[in-house]
TORTORDREN-815471 format. One line per field, with one value per atom (N, C-alpha, C, O): residue number from 0; atom name; x, y, z. Coordinates in pm, whole numbers. Example, Ala and Ser with C-alpha at 12.3 -4.5 7.8 and 13.67 -1.06 7.14 Angstrom:
% TORTORDREN-815471
lumse <- (0, 0, 0, 0, 1, 1, 1, 1)
tortor <- (N, CA, C, O, N, CA, C, O)
px <- (1319, 1230, 1320, 1424, 1285, 1367, 1290, 1341)
py <- (-569, -450, -330, -332, -225, -106, 3, 114)
pz <- (780, 780, 780, 846, 708, 714, 787, 804)
//
This chain:
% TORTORDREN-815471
lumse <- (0, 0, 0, 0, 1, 1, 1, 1, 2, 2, 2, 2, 3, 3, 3, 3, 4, 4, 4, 4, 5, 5, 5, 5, 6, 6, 6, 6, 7, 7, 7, 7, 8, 8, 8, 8, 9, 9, 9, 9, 10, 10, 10, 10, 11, 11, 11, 11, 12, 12, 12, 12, 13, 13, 13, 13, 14, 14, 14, 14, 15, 15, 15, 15, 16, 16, 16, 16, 17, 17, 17, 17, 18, 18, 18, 18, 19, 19, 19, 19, 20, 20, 20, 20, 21, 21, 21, 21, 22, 22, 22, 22, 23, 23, 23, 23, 24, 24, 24, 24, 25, 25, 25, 25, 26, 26, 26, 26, 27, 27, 27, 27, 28, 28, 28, 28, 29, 29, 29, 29, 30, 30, 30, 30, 31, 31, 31, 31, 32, 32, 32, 32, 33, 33, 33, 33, 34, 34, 34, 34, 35, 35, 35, 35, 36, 36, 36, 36, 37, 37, 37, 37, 38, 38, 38, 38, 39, 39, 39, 39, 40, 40, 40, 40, 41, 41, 41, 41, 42, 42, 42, 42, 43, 43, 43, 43, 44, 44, 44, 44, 45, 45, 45, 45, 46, 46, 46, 46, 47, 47, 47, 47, 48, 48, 48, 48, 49, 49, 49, 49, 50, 50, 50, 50, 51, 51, 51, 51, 52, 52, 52, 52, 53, 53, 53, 53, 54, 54, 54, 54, 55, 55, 55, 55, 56, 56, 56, 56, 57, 57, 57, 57, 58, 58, 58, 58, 59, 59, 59, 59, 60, 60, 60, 60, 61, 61, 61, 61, 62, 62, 62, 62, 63, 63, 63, 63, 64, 64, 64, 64, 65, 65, 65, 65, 66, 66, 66, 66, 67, 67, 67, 67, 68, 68, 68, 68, 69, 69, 69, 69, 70, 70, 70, 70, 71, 71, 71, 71, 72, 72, 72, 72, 73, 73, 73, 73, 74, 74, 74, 74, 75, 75, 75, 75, 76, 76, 76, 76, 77, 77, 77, 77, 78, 78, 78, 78, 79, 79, 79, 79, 80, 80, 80, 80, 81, 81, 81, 81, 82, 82, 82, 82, 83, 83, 83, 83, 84, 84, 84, 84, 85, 85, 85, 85, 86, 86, 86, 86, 87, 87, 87, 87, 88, 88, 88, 88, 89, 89, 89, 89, 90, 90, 90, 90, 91, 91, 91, 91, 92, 92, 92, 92, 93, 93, 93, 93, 94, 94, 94, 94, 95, 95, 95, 95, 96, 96, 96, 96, 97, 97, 97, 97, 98, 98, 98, 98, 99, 99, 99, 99, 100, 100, 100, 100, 101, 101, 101, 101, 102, 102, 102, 102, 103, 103, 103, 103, 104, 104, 104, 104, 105, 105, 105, 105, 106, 106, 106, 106, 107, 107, 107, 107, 108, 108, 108, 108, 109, 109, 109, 109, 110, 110, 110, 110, 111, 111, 111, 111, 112, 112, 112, 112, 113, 113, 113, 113, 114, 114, 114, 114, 115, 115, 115, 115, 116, 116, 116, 116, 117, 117, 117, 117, 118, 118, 118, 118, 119, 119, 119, 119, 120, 120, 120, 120, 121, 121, 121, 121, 122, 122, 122, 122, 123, 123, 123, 123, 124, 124, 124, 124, 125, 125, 125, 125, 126, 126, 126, 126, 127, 127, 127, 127, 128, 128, 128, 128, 129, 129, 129, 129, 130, 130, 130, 130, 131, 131, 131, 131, 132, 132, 132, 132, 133, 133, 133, 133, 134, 134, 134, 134, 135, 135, 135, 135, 136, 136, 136, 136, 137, 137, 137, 137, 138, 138, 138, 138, 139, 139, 139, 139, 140, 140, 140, 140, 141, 141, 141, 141, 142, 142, 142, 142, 143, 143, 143, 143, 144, 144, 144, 144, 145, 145, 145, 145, 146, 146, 146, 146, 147, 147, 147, 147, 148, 148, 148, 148, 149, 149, 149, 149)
tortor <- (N, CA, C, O, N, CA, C, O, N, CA, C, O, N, CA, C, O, N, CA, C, O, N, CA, C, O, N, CA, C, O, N, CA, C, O, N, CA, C, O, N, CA, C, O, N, CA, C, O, N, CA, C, O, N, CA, C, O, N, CA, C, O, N, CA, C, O, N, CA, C, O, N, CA, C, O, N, CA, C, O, N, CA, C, O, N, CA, C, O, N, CA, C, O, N, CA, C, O, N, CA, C, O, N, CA, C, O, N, CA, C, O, N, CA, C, O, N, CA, C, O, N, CA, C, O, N, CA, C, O, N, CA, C, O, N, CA, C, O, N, CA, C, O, N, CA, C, O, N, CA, C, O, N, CA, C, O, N, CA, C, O, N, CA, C, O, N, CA, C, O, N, CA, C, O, N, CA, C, O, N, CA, C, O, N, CA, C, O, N, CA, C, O, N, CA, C, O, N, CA, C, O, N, CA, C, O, N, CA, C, O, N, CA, C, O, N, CA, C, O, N, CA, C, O, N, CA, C, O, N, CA, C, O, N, CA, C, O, N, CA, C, O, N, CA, C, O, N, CA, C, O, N, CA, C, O, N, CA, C, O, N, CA, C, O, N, CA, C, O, N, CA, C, O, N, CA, C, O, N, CA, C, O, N, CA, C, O, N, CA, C, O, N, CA, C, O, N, CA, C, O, N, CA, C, O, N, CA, C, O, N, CA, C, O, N, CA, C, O, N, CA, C, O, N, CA, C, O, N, CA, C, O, N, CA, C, O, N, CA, C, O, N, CA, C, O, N, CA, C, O, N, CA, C, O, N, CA, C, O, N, CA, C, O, N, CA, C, O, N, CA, C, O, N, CA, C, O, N, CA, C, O, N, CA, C, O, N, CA, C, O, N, CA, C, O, N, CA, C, O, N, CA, C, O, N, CA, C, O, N, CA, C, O, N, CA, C, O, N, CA, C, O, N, CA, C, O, N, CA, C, O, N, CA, C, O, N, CA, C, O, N, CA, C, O, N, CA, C, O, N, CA, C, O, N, CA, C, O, N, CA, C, O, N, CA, C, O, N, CA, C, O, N, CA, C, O, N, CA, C, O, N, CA, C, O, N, CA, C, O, N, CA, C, O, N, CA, C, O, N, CA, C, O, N, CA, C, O, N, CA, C, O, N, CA, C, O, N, CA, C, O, N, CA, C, O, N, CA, C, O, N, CA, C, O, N, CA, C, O, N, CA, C, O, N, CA, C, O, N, CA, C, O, N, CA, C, O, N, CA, C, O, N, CA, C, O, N, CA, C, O, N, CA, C, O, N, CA, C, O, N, CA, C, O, N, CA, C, O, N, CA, C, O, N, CA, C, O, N, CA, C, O, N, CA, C, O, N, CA, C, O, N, CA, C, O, N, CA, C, O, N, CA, C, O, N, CA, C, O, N, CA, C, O, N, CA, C, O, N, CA, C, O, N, CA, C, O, N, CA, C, O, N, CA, C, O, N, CA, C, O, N, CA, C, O, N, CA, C, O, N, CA, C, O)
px <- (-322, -370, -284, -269, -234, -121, -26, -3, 82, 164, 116, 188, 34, -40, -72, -34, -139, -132, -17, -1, 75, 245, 318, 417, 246, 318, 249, 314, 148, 37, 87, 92, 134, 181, 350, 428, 400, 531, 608, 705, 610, 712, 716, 631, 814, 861, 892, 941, 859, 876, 1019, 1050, 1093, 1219, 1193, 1095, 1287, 1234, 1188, 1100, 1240, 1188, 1033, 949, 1010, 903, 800, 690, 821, 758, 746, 639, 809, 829, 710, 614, 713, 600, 453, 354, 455, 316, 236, 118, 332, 322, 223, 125, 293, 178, 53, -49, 61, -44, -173, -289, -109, -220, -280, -392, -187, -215, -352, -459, -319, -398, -534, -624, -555, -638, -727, -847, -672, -715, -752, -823, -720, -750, -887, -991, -888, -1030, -1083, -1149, -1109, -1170, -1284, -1399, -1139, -1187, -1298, -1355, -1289, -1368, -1533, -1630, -1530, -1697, -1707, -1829, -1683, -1724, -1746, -1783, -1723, -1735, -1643, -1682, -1540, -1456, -1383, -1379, -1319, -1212, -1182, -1072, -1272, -1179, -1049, -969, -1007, -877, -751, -684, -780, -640, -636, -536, -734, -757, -708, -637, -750, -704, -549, -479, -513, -398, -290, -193, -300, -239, -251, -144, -348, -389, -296, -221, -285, -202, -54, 36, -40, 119, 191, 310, 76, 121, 132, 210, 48, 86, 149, 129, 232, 338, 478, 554, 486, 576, 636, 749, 494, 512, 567, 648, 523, 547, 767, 861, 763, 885, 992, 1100, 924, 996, 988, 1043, 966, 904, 1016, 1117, 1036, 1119, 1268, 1332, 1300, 1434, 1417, 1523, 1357, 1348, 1416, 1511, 1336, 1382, 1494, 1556, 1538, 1692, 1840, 1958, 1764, 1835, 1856, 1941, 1754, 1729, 1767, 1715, 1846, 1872, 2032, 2080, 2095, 2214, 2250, 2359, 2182, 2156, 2235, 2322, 2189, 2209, 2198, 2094, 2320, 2312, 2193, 2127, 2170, 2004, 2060, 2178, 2018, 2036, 2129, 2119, 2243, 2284, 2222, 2293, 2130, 2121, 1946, 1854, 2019, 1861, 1944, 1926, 2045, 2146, 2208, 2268, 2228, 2402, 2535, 2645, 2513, 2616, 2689, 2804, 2637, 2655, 2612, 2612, 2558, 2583, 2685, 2792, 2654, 2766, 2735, 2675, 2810, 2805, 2820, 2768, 2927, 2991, 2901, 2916, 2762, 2703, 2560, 2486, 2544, 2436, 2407, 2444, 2367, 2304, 2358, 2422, 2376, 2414, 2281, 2282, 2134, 2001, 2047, 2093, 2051, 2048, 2075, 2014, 2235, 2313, 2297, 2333, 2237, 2191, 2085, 2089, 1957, 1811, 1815, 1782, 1862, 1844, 1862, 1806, 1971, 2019, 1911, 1954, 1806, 1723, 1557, 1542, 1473, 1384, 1288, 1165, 1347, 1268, 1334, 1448, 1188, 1216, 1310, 1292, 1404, 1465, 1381, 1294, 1435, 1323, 1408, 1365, 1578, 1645, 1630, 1646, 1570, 1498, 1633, 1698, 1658, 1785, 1657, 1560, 1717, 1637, 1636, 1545, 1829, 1875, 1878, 1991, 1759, 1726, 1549, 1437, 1574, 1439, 1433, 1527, 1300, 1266, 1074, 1004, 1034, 909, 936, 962, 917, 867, 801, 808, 723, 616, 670, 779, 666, 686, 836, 861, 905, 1057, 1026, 1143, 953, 916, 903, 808, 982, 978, 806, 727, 796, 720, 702, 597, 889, 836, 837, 750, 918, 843, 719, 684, 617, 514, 403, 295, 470, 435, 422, 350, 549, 613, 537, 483, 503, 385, 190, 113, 186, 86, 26, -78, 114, 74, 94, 39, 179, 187, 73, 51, -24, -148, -263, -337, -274, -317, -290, -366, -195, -100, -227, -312, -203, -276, -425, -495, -504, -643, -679, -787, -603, -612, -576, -614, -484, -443, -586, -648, -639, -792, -889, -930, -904, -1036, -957, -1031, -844, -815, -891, -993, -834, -882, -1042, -1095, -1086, -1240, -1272, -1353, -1197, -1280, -1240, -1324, -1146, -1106, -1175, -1109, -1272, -1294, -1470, -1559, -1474, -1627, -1638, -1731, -1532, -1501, -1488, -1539, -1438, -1415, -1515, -1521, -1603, -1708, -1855, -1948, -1826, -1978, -2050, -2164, -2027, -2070, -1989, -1894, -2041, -1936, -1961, -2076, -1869, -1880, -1896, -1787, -2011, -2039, -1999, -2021, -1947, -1882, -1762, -1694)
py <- (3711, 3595, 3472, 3387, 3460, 3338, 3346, 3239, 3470, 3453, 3404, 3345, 3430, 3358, 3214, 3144, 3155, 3058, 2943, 2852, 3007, 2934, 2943, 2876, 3042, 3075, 2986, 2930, 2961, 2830, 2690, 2625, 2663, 2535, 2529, 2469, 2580, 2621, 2656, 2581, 2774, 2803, 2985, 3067, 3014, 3093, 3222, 3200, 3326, 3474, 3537, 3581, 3532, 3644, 3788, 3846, 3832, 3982, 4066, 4151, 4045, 4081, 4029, 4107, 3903, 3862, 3978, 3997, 4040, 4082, 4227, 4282, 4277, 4421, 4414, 4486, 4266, 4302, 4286, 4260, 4298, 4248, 4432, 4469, 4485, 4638, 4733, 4802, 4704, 4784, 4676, 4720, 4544, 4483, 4526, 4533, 4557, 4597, 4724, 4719, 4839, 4961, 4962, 5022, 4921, 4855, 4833, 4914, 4704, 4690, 4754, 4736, 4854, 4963, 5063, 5148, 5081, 5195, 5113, 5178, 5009, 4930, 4919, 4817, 4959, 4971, 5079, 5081, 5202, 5311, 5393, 5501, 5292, 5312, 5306, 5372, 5271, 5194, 5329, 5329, 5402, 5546, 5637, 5728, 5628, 5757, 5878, 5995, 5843, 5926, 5965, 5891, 6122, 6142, 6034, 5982, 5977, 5837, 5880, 5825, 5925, 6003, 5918, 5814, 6052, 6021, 5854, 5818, 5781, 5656, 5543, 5448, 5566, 5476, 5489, 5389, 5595, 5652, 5602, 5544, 5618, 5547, 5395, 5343, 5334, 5209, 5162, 5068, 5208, 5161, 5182, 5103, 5296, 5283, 5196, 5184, 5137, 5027, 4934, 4860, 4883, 4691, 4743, 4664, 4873, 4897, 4844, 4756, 4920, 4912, 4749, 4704, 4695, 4569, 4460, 4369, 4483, 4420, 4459, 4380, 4586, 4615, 4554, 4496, 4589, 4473, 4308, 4234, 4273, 4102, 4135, 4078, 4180, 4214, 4177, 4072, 4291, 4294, 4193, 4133, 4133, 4002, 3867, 3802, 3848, 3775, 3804, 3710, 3928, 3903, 3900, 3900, 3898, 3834, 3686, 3632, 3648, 3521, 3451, 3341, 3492, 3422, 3503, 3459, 3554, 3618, 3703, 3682, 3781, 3863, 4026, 4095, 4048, 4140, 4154, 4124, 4206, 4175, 4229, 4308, 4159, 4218, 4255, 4221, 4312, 4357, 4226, 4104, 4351, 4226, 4167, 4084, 4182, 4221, 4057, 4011, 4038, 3918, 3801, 3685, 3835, 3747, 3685, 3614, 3671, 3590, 3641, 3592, 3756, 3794, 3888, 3923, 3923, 4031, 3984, 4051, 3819, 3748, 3748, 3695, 3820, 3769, 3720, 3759, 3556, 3438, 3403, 3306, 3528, 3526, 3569, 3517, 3682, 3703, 3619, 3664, 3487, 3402, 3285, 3199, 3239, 3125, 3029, 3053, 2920, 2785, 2688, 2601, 2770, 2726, 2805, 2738, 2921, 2962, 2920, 2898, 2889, 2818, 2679, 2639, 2594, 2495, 2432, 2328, 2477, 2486, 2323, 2307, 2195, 2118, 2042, 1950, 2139, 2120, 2185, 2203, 2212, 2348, 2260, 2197, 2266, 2223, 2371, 2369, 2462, 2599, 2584, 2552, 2627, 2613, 2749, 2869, 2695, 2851, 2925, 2883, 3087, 3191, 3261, 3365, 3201, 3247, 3160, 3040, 3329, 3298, 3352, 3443, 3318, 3398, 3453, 3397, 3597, 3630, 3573, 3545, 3537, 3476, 3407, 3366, 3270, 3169, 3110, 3155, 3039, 3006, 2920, 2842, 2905, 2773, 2727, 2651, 2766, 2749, 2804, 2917, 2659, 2772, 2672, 2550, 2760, 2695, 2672, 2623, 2674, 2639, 2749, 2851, 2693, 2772, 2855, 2874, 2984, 3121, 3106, 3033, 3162, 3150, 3250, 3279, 3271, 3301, 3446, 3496, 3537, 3691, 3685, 3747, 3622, 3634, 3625, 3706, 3542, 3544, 3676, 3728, 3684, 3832, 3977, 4077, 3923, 4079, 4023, 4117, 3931, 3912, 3970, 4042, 3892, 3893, 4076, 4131, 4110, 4251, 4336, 4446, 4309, 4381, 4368, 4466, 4251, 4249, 4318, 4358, 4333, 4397, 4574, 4652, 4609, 4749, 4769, 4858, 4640, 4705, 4698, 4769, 4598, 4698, 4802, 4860, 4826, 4986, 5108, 5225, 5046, 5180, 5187, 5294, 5078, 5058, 5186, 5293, 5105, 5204, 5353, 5450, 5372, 5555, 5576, 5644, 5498, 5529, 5559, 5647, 5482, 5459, 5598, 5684, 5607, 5763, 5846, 5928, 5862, 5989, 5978, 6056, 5925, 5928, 5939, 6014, 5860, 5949, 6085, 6145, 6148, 6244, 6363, 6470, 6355, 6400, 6383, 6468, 6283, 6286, 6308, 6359, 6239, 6210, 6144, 6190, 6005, 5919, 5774, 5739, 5720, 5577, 5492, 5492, 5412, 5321, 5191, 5135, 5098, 4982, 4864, 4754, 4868, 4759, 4720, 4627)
pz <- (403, 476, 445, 533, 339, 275, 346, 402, 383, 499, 666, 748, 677, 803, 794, 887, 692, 682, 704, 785, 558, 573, 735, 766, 829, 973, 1049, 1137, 1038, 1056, 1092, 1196, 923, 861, 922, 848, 1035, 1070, 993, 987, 902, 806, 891, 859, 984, 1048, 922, 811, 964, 872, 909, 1020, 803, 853, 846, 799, 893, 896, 778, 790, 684, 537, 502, 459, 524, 520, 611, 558, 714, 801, 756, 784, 711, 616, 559, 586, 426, 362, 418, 349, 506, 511, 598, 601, 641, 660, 561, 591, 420, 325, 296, 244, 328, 301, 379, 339, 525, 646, 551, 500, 535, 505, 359, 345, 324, 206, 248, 224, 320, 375, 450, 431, 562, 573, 492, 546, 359, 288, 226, 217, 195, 148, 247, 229, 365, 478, 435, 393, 488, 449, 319, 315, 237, 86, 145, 108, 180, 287, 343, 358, 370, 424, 409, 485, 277, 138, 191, 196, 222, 237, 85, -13, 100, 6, -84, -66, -201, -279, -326, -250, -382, -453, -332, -323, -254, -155, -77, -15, -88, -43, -139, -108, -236, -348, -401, -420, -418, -374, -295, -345, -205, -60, -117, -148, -131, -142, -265, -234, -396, -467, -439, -468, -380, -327, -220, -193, -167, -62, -91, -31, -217, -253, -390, -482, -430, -491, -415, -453, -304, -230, -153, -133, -124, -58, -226, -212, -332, -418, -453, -454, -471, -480, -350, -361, -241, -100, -169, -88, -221, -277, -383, -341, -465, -538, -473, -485, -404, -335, -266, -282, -200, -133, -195, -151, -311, -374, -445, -495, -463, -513, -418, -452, -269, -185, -235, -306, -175, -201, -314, -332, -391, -513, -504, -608, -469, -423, -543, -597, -582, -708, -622, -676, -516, -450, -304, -245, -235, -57, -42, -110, 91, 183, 313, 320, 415, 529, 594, 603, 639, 755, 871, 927, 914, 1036, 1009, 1076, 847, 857, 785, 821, 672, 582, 627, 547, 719, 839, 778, 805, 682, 629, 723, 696, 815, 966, 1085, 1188, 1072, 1217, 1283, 1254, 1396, 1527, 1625, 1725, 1568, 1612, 1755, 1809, 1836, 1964, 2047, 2158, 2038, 2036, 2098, 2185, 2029, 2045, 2103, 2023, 2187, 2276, 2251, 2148, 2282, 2243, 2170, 2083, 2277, 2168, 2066, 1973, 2051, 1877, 1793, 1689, 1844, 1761, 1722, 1612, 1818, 1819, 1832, 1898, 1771, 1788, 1855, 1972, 1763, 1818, 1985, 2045, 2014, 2145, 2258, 2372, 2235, 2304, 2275, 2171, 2352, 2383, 2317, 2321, 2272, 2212, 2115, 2081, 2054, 1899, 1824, 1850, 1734, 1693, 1607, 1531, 1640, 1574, 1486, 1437, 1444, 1366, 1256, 1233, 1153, 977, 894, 947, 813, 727, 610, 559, 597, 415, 319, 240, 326, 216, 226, 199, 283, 251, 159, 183, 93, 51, 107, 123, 163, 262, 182, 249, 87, -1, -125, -168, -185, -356, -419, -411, -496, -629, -750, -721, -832, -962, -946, -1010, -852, -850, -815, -784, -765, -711, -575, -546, -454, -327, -297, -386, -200, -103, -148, -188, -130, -172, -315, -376, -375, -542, -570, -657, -521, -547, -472, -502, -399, -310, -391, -383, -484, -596, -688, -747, -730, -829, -807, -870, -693, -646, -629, -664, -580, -512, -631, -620, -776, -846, -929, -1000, -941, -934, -926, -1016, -721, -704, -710, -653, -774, -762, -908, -912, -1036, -1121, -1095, -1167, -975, -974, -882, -891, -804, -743, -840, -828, -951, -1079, -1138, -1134, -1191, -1257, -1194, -1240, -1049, -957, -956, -940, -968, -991, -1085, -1077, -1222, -1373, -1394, -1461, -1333, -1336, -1231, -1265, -1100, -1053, -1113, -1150, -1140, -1227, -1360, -1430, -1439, -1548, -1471, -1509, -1384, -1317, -1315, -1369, -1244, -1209, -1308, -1274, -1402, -1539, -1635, -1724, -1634, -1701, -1687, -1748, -1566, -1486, -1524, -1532, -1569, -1580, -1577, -1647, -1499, -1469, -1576, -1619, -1633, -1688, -1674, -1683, -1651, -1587, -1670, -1620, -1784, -1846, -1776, -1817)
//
């Protein structure tokens, strides 16, 4: 919901930005799914491997973003072709439409120095450790048969 917001507040998503938010849905859906008493195992499951994954994307994100390591051409301007693009593109200001060209390898927000996907690779690695928890806890239901309510 924080990337929606910042898209809100006009801070435009580059394509990386848009990656992560893929396992965030999935996620969400799998905490959907918990409400149904379906299979917990394979749900929780799924569920921690997705705000694994979106955290590890936040990861590589940010080490674009800090020029630690190339990111896709095709979002870096490191594989813009320039000959290629509009005179708005090129010139948002010249254009009455607003431009929708985001670079990765740019930071355009940060908190206490942490852009947007850093806090993303934080955040989700977070939540990565309480979906590991709710395994621990069914599998120790499961194994014991008795939950532990502390």
């Amino acid at each position: 919901m924080g990337a929606f917001v910042f898209q809100a507040l006009g801070y435009a998503p580059c394509a990386m930005c848009i990656w992560q938010r893929y396992p965030h849905a999935i996620a969400i859906g799998m905490g959907a799914l918990l409400l149904f008493a379906l299979p917990i195992l394979p749900i929780l499951i799924i569920g921690a491997l997705s705000v694994l994954s979106t955290s590890a994307l936040g990861v590589f994100h940010t080490g674009v973003e800090r020029g630690w390591w190339e990111g896709p051409t095709s979002c870096t301007g490191s594989g813009l072709d320039v000959s290629q693009m509009s005179v708005s593109e090129l010139l948002p200001s010249a254009s009455s439409n607003t431009s929708n060209l985001v670079l990765c390898s740019e930071v355009v927000w940060e908190f206490l120095t942490l852009s947007m996907a850093s806090w993303n690779a934080i955040l989700s690695g977070v939540l990565a450790c309480l979906w590991l928890v709710a395994i621990a806890r069914h599998q120790k239901v499961r194994w014991h048969g008795v939950a532990d309510v502390s």
